[in-house]
Phi, psi and omega in degrees: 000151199224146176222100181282144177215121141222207181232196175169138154083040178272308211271311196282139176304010181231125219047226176266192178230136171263162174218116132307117165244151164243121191244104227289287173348312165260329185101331177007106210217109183224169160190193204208127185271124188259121178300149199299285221301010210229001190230017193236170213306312195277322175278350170281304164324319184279359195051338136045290186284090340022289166306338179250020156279329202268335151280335153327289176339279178329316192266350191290328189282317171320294180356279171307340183077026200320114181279141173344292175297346197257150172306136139225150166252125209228127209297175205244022175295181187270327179319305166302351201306304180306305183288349172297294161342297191268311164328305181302336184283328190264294206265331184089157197314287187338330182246008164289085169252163174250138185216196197216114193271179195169143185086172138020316169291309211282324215307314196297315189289309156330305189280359151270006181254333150294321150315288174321297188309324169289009171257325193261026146098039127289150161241134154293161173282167154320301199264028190297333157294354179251328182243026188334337190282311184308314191318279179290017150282309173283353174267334195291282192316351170295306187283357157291333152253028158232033161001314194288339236232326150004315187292350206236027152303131147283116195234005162304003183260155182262351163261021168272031169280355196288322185270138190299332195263009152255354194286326192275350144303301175292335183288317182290340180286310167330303168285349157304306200289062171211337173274000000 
């Protein structure tokens, strides 16, 4: 028995990251959404998500009833690096892998993480995996005439500072850290 965990939505500007497990055997399928704040600035520096992917992981395997015996395969995003770890410390080397997820897991985890996105009244492109760059241009320009929707930013990279709609973010977090 095999239980695969990956993510969606680390690279895109808009919401959280969903994280997945798949239990190859049944098709079995659940996931946990890693909050958008956790891409956002004071938790971002600090990498924070790195530790609560790694309890995600963890609760995603309760979840699941994770058996004596079974393997996980675990996607080779960076995200992961801390929950690998700490698995490899609780399960031991031997049921641990890093993979490249692919099939039925990546397509089930995308499509709850587009589902989300799609709640908070986006639409994606089609082609957001082949053109990732238009992808995150048309989410900016999204959040540019949804001004309100700002809060589902990932707004923690210093290089959206670039932009006139994080610049004035980044100027109040600046002037927060000085008092």
């Amino acid at each position: 028995m095999t239980i695969i965990v990956d993510d969606a939505g680390v690279g895109d500007l808009l919401f959280g990251v969903v994280i997945g497990a798949f239990r190859v055997e049944t098709r079995e399928f659940t996931y946990k959404i890693l909050d958008v704040k956790y891409f956002q600035t004071k938790k971002f520096s600090k990498k924070e998500y790195l530790t609560r992917a790694s309890e995600i992981v963890l609760e995603l395997l309760g979840k699941m009833e994770l058996k004596a015996d079974e393997s996980i395969h675990i996607c080779k995003s960076y995200l992961f690096d801390e929950a690998v770890k700490d698995l490899k410390k609780m399960h031991g080397e031997d049921r641990i892998g890093r993979v490249k997820v692919t099939g039925e897991p990546q397509f089930l985890t995308e499509t709850a993480y587009l589902d989300e996105v799609r709640n908070l009244g986006y639409e994606p492109l089609k082609e957001r995996d082949a053109k990732r760059a238009k992808s995150f241009f048309h989410m900016m320009n999204w959040l540019k005439k949804n001004p309100d929707k700002l809060k589902f930013a990932k707004n923690g990279w210093p290089r959206l500072s670039r932009y006139r709609l994080f610049r004035s973010q980044s100027q109040a977090r600046a002037s927060s850290h000085k008092k």
